[in-house]
N, C-alpha and C positions, 0 to 999 in steps of 0.2 A: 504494500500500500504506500502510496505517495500523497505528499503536503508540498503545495506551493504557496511560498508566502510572497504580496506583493505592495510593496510600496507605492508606487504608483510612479509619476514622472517625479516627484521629489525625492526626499530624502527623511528617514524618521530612522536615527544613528540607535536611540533606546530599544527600539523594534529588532530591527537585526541585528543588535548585541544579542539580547533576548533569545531568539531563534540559534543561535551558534552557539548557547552555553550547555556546558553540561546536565545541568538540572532539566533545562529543554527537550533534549534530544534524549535523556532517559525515560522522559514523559513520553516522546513520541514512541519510543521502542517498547513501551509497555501495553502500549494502546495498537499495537502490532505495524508500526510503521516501519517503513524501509529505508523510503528515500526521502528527499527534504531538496528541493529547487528553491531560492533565496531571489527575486529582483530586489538589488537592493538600490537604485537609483544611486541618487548621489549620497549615499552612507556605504561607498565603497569600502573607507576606514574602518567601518565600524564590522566588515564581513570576514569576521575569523574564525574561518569553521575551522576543527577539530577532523583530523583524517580516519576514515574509516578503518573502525577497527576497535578495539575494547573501553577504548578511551572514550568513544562516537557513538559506543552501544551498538556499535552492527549499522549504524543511519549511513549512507551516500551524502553527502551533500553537494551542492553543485550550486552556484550563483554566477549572475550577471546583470551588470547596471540597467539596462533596457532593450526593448523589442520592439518592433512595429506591428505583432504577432502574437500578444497575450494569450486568446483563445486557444492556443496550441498547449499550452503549458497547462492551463485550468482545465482544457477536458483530458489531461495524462491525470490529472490529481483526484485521489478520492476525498481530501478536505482542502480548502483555498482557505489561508490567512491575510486578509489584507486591514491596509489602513481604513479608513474612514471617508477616503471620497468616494463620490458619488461612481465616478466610470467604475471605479475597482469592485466597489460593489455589486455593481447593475450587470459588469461583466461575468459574476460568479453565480448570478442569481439567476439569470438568464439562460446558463449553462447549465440550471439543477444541480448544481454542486453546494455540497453543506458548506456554509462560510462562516467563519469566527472574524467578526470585524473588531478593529482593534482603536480605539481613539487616542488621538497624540494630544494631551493637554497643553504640549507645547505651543499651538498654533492660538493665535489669537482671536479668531473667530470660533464661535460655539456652533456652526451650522452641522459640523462635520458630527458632531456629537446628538445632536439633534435629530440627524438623520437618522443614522445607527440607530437611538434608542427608538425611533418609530418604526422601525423595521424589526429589531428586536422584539417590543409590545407588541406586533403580528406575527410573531412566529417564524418569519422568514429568515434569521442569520442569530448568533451570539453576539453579545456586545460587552466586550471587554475593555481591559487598559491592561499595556504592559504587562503590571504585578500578578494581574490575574488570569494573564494567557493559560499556564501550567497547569489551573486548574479547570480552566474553559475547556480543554483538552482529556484533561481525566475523568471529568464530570460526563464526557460524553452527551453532553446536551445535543451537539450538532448534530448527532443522527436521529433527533425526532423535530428537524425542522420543519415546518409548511414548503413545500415547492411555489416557489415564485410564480402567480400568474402569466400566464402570455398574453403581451400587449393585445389589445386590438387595432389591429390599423383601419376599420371601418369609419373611427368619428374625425379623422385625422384624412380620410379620404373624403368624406361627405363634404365638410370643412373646404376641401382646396375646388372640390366643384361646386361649391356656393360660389366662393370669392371668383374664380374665372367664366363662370356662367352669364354673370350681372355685368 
């Protein structure tokens, strides 16, 4: 089983420490995970994985600053960890993949946090921080999420033949 964590186009250095420590990676190995794919945007610094093997618990790790190709990594993953915005999310939820979303208190706006917790009170993803990834994960919450509905594109078509009809 595979975990892809994503940060998105920035950087969240507390996140991907977090994912590369020991304490982490024996949480994943116990909840029968294998491998661990890390985008760590710009918290390159901060991606110090541990090499596979007794020290890593048996986990792969693998990172890379960015893709033009996210979808490809999220449907390889049986659970997606990502930050708090809005693509990272909608990317995981859309895909039907269980998602542990993670809020960066660092950032000075509260929207990213607001999101999460709305989507969390429907069922659709975990809403955590940092400290309590390790346990987001053992808890197993994730695997009794609601499946994200699919958009309709019906009122979004109706919409555009109103406006060029007239």
């Amino acid at each position: 089983m595979s975990v892809y964590v994503t940060v998105g186009s920035t950087g969240f250095d507390e996140l991907v420490k977090a994912v590369c420590a020991r304490p982490f990676l024996q949480c994943l190995a116990t909840r029968g995970f294998r491998q661990l794919c890390v985008q760590y945007g710009s918290s390159e610094d901060a991606f110090t994985p541990l090499q596979t093997g007794p020290g890593a618990f048996g986990i792969a790790v693998e990172g890379f600053d960015y893709t033009s190709s996210p979808q490809r990594f999220i449907e390889k993953a049986d659970l997606v960890i990502c930050h708090a915005g809005t693509g990272s999310i909608l990317e995981a939820l859309h895909s039907r993949k269980p998602t542990i979303v993670v809020v960066n208190r660092g950032l000075m706006d509260n929207h990213q946090d607001e999101i999460a917790q709305e989507l969390a009170e429907r069922g659709y993803v975990v809403k955590t921080e940092v400290g309590g990834l390790a346990g987001a994960v053992t808890g197993g919450a994730y695997n009794r999420l609601m499946p994200y509905p699919n958009a309709d594109p019906q009122p979004i078509g109706e919409i555009l033949d109103e406006e060029t009809l007239y």
